[in-house]
Structure formats: C-alpha cells, structure tokens
LOMIFI-67266 format. One record per residue (C-alpha): residue number from 1; residue in one letter; z negated, y negated, x. Coordinates in nm, 3 decimals. Layout:
BEGIN
seq->NUM; type->A; up->Z; north->Y; east->X
...
***
This chain:
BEGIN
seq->1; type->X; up->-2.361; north->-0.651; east->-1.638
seq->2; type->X; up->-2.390; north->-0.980; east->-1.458
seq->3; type->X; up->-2.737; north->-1.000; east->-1.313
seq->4; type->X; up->-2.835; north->-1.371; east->-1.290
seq->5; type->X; up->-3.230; north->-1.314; east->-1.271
seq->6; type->X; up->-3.410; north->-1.527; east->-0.938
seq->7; type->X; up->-3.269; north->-1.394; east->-0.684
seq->8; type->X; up->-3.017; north->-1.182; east->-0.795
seq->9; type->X; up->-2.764; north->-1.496; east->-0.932
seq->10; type->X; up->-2.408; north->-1.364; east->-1.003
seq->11; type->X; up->-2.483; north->-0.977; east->-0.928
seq->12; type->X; up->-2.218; north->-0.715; east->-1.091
seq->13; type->X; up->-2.342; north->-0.391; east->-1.196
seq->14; type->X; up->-2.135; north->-0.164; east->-1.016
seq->15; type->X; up->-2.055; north->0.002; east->-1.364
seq->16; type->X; up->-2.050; north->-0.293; east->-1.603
seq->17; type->X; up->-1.754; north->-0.440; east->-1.835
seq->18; type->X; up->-1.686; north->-0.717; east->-1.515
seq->19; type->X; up->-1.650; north->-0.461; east->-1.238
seq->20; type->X; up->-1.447; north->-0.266; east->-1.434
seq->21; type->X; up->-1.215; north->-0.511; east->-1.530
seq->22; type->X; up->-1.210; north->-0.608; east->-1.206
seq->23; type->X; up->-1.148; north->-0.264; east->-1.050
seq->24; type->X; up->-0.828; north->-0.243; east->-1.331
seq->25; type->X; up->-0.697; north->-0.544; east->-1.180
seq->26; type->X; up->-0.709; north->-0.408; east->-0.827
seq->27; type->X; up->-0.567; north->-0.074; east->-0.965
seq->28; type->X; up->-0.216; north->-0.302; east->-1.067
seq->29; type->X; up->-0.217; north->-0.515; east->-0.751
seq->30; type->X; up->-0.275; north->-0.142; east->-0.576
seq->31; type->X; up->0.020; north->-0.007; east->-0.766
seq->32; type->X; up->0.212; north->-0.334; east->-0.682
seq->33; type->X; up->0.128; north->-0.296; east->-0.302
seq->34; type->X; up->0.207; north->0.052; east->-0.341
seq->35; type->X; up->0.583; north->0.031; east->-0.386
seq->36; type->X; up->0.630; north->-0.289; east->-0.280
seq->37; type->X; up->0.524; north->-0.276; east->0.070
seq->38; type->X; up->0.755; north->0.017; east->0.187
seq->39; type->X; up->1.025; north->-0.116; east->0.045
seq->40; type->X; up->0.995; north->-0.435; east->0.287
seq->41; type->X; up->1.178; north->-0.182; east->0.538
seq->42; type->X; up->1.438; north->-0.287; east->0.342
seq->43; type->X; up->1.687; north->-0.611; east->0.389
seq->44; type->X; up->1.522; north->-0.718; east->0.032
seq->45; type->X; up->1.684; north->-1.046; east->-0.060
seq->46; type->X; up->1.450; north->-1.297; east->-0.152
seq->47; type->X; up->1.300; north->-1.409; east->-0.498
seq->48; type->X; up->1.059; north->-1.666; east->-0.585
seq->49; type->X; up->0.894; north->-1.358; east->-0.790
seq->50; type->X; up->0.810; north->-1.147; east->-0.520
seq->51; type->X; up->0.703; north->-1.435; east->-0.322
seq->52; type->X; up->0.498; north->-1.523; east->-0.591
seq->53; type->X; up->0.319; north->-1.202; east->-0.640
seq->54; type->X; up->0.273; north->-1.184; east->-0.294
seq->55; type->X; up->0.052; north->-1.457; east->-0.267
seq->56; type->X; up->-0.116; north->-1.299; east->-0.568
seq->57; type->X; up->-0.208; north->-0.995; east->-0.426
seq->58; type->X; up->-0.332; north->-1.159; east->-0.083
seq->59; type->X; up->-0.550; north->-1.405; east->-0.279
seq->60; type->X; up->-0.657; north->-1.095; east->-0.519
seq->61; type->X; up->-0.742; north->-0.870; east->-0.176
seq->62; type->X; up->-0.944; north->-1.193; east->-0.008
seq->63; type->X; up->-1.139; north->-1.267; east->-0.325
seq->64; type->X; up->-1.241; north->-0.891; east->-0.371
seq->65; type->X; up->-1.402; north->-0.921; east->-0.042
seq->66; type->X; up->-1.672; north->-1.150; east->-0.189
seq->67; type->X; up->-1.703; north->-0.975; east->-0.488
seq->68; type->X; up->-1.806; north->-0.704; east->-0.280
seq->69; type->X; up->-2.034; north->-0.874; east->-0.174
seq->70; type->X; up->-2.193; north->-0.925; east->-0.531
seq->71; type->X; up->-2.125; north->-0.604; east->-0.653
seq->72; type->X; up->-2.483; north->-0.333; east->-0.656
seq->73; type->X; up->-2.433; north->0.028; east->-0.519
seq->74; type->X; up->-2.597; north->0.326; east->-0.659
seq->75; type->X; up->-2.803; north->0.474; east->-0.309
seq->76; type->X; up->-2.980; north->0.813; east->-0.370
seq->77; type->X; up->-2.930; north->0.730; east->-0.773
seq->78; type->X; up->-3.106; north->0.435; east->-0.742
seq->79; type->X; up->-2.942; north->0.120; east->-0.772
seq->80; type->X; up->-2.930; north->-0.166; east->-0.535
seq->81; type->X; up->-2.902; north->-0.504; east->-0.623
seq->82; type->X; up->-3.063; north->-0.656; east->-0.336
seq->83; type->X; up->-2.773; north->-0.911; east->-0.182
seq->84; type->X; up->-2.898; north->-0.811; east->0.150
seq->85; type->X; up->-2.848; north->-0.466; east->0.086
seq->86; type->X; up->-2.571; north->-0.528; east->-0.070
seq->87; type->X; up->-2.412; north->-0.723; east->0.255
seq->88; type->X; up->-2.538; north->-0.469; east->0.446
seq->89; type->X; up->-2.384; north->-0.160; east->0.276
seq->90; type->X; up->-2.034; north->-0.325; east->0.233
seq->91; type->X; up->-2.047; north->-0.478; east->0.670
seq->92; type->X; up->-2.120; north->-0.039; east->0.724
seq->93; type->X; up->-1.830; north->0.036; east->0.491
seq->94; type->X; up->-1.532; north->-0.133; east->0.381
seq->95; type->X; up->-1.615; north->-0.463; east->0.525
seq->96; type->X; up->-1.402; north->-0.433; east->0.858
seq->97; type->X; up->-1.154; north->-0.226; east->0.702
seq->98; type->X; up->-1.076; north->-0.501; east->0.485
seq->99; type->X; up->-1.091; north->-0.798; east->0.712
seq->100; type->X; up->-0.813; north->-0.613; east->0.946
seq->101; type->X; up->-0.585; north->-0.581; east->0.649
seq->102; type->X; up->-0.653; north->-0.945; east->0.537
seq->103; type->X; up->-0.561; north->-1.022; east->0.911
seq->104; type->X; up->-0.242; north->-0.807; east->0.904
seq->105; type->X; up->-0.114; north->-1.026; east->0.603
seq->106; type->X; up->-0.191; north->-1.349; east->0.815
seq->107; type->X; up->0.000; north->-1.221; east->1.068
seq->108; type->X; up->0.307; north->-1.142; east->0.832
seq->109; type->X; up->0.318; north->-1.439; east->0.692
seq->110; type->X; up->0.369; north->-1.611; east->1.047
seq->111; type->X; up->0.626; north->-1.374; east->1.092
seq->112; type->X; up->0.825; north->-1.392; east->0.799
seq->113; type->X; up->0.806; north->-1.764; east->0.905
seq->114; type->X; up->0.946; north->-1.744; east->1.234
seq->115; type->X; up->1.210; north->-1.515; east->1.088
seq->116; type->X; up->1.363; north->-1.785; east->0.914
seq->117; type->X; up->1.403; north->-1.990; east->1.208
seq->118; type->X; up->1.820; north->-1.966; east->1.272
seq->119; type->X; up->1.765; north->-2.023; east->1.637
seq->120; type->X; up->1.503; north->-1.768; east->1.719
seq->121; type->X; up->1.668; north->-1.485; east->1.447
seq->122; type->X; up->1.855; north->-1.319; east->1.737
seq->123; type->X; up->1.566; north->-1.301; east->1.962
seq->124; type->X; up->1.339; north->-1.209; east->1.709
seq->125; type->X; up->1.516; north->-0.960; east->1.508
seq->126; type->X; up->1.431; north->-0.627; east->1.701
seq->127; type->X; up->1.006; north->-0.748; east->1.749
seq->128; type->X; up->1.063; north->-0.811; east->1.372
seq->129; type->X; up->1.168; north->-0.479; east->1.258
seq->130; type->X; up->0.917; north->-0.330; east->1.493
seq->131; type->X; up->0.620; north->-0.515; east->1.356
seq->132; type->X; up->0.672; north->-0.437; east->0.965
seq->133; type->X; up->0.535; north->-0.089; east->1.031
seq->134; type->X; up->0.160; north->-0.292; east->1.044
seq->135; type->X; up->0.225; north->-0.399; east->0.685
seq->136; type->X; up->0.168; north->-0.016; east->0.646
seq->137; type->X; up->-0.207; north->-0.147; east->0.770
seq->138; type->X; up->-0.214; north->-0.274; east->0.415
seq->139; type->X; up->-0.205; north->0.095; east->0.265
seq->140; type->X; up->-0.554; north->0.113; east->0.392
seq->141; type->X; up->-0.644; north->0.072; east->0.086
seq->142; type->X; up->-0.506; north->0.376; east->-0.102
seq->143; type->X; up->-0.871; north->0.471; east->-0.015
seq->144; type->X; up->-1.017; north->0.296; east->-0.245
seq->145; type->X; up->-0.786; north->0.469; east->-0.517
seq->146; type->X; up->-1.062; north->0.739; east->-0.619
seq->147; type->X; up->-1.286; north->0.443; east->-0.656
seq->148; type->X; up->-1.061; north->0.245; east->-0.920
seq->149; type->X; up->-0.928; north->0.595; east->-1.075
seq->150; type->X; up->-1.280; north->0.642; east->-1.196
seq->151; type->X; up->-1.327; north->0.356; east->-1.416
seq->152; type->X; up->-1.012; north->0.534; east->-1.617
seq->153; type->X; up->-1.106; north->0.832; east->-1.664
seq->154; type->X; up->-1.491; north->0.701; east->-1.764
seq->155; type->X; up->-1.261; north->0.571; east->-2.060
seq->156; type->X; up->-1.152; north->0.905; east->-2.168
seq->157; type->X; up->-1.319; north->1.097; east->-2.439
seq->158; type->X; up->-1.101; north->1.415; east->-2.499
seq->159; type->X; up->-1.052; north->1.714; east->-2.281
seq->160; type->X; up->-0.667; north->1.696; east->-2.353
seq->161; type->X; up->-0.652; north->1.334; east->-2.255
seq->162; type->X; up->-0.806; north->1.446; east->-1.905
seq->163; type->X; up->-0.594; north->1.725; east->-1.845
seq->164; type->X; up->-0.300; north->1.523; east->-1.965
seq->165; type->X; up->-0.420; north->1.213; east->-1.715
seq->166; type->X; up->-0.492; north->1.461; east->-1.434
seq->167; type->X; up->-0.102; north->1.636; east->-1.447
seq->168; type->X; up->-0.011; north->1.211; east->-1.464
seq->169; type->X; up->-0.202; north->1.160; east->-1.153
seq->170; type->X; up->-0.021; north->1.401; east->-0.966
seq->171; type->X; up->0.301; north->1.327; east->-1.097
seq->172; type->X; up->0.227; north->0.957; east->-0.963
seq->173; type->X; up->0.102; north->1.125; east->-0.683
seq->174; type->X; up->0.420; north->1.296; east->-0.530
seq->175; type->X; up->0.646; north->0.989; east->-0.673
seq->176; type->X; up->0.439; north->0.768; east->-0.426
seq->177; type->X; up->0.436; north->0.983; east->-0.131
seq->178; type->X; up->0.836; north->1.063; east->-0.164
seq->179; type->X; up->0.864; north->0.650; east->-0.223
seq->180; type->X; up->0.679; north->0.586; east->0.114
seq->181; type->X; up->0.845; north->0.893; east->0.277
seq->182; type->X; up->1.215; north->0.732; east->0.183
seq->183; type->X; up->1.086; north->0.403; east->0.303
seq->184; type->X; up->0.964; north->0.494; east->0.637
seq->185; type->X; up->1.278; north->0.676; east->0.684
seq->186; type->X; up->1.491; north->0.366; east->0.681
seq->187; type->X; up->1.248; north->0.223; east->0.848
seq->188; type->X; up->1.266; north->0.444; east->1.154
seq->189; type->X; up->1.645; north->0.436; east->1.166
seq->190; type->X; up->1.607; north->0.067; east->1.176
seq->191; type->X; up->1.376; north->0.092; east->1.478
seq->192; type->X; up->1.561; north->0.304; east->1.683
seq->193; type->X; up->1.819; north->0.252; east->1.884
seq->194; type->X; up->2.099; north->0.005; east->1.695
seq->195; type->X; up->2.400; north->0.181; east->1.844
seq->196; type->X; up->2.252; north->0.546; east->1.757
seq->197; type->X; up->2.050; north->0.565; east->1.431
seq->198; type->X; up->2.113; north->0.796; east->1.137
seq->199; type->X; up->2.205; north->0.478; east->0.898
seq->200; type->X; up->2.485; north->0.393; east->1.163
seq->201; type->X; up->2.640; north->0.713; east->1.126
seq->202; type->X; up->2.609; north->0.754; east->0.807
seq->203; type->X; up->2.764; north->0.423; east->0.752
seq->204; type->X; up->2.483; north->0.347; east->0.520
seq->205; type->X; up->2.406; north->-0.005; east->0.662
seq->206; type->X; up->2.706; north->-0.124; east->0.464
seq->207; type->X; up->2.620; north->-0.010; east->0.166
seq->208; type->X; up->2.413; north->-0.193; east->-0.139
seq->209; type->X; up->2.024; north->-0.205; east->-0.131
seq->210; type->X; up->2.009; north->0.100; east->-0.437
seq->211; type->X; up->2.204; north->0.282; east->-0.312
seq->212; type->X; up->2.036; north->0.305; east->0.065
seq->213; type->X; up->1.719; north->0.338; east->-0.153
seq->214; type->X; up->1.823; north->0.621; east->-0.371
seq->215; type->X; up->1.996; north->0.797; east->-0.025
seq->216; type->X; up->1.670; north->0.751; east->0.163
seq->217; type->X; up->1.495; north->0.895; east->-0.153
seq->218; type->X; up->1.721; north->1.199; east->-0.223
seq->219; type->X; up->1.683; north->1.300; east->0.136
seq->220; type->X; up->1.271; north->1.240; east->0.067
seq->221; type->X; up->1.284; north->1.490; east->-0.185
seq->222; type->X; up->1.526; north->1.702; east->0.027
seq->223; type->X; up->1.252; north->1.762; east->0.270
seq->224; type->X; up->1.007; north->1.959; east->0.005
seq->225; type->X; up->1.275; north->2.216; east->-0.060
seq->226; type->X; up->1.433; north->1.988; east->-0.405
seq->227; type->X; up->1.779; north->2.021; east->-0.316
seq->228; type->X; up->1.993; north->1.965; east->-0.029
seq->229; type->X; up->2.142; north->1.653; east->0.164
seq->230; type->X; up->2.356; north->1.595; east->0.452
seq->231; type->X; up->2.202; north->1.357; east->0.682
seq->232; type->X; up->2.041; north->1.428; east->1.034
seq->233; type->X; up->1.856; north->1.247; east->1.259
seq->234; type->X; up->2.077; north->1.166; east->1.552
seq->235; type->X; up->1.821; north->1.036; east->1.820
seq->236; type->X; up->1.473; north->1.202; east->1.909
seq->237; type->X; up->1.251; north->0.922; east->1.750
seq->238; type->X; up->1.423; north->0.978; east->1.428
seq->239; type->X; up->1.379; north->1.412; east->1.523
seq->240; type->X; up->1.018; north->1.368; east->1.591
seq->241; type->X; up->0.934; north->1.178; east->1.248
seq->242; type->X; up->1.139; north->1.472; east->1.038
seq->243; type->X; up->0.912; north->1.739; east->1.193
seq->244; type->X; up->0.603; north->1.530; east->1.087
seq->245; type->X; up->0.751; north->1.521; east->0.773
seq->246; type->X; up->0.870; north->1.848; east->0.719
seq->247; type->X; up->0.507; north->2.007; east->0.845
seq->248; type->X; up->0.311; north->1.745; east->0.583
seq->249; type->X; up->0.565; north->1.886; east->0.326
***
C-alpha cells in the first residue's frame, strides 16, 4: 500500500489501508466543514474549540494537497504510479481547485483579524459580511464527496447494509442542503440593506443564536412544501434568492 521501491519512495495505492484512512479523515473534516462553514453567517461567539478545529481542518486541506501528490490513479485500468504522472494528473484536476480554496482560508484568516481591530469594526463591518459568502469557496470540495463515499461502501458486505447506507446518504443529503439553504438565508438578510432586511422585520436580530438558526431552518424546509412559515423577503435581493431557491426545490 505504500510503494517505497527506487523511484517510487512514499507512493499510496490509491486503494490501500493508508489512502483509505486517509480519505475517512477527510470525510470528518468534510462533514465538519460542512456545517460549520454556513453557520459562520452567523454572529457565532467565539471558542477556543472551534478555533482550534479550524486550524485543523486548514492544516488537514494543505497537507492533502501533497498527498495528492503521492497518491497513484487508476488511467484506462491501469495504474499509475509514476510521480510525474501523478503531478501531472492532479495540476489537470483538482490541483487549482484546491490551491484557490487554500487561498480563500488565507484570506479569512486576515479578515477575521482585522475584524477584531475596535477601531476599524465600524468601517469594516459591511465588507465583512459581504466577504463570508467566499468561505462558501471552501464547499468546493463537496466534490470530492463521491470520492471519499466510496471507500465506505467498499466496506460493506450485505445488500441490506447498502440499501440501508444509501436511504442514510440521502437523508444526510437533504439535512445538508436545508442546513446551507437556512444559512445562506441569514446570510442574505445580513447583506442587504440594514434598514430593510427580512431579520429586521421580523425582529429576529434580537433574538438568541438557536433560535435564528432553527427560524432560518424551519423556513428552509418551508420552501420544499414541509409546512408553512410566515416570513417574506422584504427587499428584491432577498426576492431574487427565494426564487432560486424555490425553482432548485
């Protein structure tokens, strides 16, 4: 699984133990990103934890670049475990892909930073709000989901465990697209206009963090039909994004 002959030193097998393991571990940082990363549309308060596994996951996401770049591909059923090949699949594939979401988390890092300057908060606060919509760069990698996905269901045996794991993956499914749907629509009342935005009417900006959640949320699953809620979009920014959701529903 870890090729070390001349001139193949520290090569994964794109199917072996390590790039599985490897792949599982991007699957929870993935998951992590997943509903962690909308809900920065939030005001989340901050905690040493999520600080902490936000360096994690950064780290994680720069060091699977280079495994990449070890890792063989399967071309025409062969495999490929030529490190120039290898380089030049990845540099044709995910390579830019991953350096522009590596970038985007440089960039929010400086931000967050400049955010915490009292003097500039004022000045800063609308740009802010505006540029957390690129941390949705970072859901980029939802793509590779199929790719990590795989290495669980090679671990399944049973045709009940696969139907039971497929009905799981879209439950999971439609929780995470109502979670980012709920997130982005706080997110565009906090965008728009401060003075006319559905949270101001609403009078949700005074409310707790769980409970603007769970509102945002309901009215996510309000949109497939689920139920009913009574909140509107009250500017044309806010109109435009429930008619994108409503036709992707």
């Amino acid at each position: 699984h870890l090729i070390t002959t001349r001139g193949r030193c520290c090569l994964f097998h794109p199917g072996g133990r390590r790039r599985k393991a490897w792949d599982i571990m991007g699957m929870c940082f993935l998951l992590y990103d997943i509903f962690v990363i909308p809900l920065r549309f939030f005001d989340v308060p901050p905690s040493m934890l999520l600080d902490a596994m936000g360096w994690a996951t950064m780290l994680f996401w720069h060091a699977d670049i280079f495994m990449s770049f070890s890792t063989g591909f399967f071309h025409q059923g062969l495999l490929e475990m030529s490190r120039c090949q290898i380089a030049k699949h990845y540099a044709q594939t995910w390579l830019i892909f991953d350096l522009i979401v590596v970038s985007v988390d440089w960039i929010m890092i400086w931000t967050d930073a400049s955010a915490q300057s009292t003097a500039r908060v004022v000045r800063l606060s609308k740009n802010i709000r505006l540029i957390r919509f690129l941390r949705l760069v970072r859901m980029i990698r939802l793509a590779k989901m199929s790719r990590m996905t795989d290495t669980f269901e090679d671990q399944l045996q049973s045709q009940a465990a696969m139907i039971q794991y497929s009905i799981l993956k879209v439950l999971a499914s439609m929780l995470m697209l109502n979670h980012i749907i709920a997130c982005l629509w706080f997110g565009v009342g906090e965008a728009s206009d401060d003075n006319l935005n559905w949270i101001k009417s609403t009078g949700l900006d005074s409310r707790t963090l769980a409970y603007q959640y769970t509102t945002c949320m309901h009215w996510a699953l309000a949109q497939l039909g689920v139920g009913s809620v009574e909140i509107e979009p009250v500017n044309t920014f806010e109109r435009i994004f429930c008619i994108l959701v409503v036709f992707a529903s």
